[in-house]
C-alpha positions in Angstrom: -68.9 -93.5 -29.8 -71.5 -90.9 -28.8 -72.8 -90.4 -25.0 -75.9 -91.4 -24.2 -78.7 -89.0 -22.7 -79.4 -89.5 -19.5 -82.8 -90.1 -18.2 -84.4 -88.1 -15.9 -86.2 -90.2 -13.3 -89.4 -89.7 -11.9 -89.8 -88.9 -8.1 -90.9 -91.7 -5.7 -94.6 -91.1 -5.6 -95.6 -91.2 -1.3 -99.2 -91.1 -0.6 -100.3 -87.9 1.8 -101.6 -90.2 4.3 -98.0 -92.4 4.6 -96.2 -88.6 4.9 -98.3 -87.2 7.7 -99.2 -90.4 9.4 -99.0 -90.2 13.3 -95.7 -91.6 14.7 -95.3 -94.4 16.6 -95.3 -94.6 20.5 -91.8 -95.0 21.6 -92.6 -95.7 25.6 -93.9 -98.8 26.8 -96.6 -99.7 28.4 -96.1 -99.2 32.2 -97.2 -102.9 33.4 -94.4 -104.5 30.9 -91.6 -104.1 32.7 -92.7 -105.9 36.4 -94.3 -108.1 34.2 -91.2 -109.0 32.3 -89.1 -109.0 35.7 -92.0 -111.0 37.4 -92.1 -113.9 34.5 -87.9 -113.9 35.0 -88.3 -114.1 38.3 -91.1 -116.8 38.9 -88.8 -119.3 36.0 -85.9 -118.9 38.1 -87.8 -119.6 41.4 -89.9 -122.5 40.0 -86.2 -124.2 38.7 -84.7 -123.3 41.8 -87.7 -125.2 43.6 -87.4 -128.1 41.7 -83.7 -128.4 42.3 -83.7 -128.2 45.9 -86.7 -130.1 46.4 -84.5 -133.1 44.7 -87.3 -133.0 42.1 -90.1 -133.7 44.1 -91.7 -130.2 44.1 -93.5 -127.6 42.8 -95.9 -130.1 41.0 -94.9 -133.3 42.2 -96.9 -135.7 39.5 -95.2 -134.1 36.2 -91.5 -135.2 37.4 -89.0 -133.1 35.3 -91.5 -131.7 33.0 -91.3 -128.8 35.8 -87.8 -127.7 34.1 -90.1 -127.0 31.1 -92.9 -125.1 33.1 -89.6 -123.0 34.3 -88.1 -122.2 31.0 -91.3 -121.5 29.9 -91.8 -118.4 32.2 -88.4 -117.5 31.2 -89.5 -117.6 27.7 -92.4 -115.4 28.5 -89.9 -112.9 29.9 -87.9 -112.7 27.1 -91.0 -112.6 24.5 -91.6 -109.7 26.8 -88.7 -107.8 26.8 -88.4 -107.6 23.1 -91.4 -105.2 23.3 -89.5 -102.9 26.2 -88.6 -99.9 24.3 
């Protein structure tokens, strides 16, 4: 059985502006980091709070919804830190 020709492909065609665009900035922004470390920080405190204060404080009319405003600054700090480069 003969061999087939092969094909010759064409190149990839890449637009001038994709090839020299400008690269991206690899540093963050200075104020992520203490913010990142701050919103860690003020979650840990807040549950902290709430535990020792036998679940009385830091807002005492929204009972054990306080664990949630905790996380939730912990969340913040972690939506944070995947933007740390």
């Amino acid at each position: 059985m003969p061999k087939s020709r092969m094909r010759k492909k064409e190149k990839a065609y890449i637009p001038e502006d994709v090839v020299h665009a400008a690269p991206v900035p690899t540093e963050s922004p200075k104020w992520l980091a203490p913010a990142m470390v701050a919103a860690f920080i003020a979650g840990l405190i807040w549950i902290v709070i709430f535990y020792v204060s036998a679940t009385a404080y830091p807002i005492p009319g929204i009972g054990a919804w306080n664990m949630l405003v905790g996380f939730g600054f912990i969340g913040v700090g972690f939506s944070l830190a995947t933007r740390w480069r």
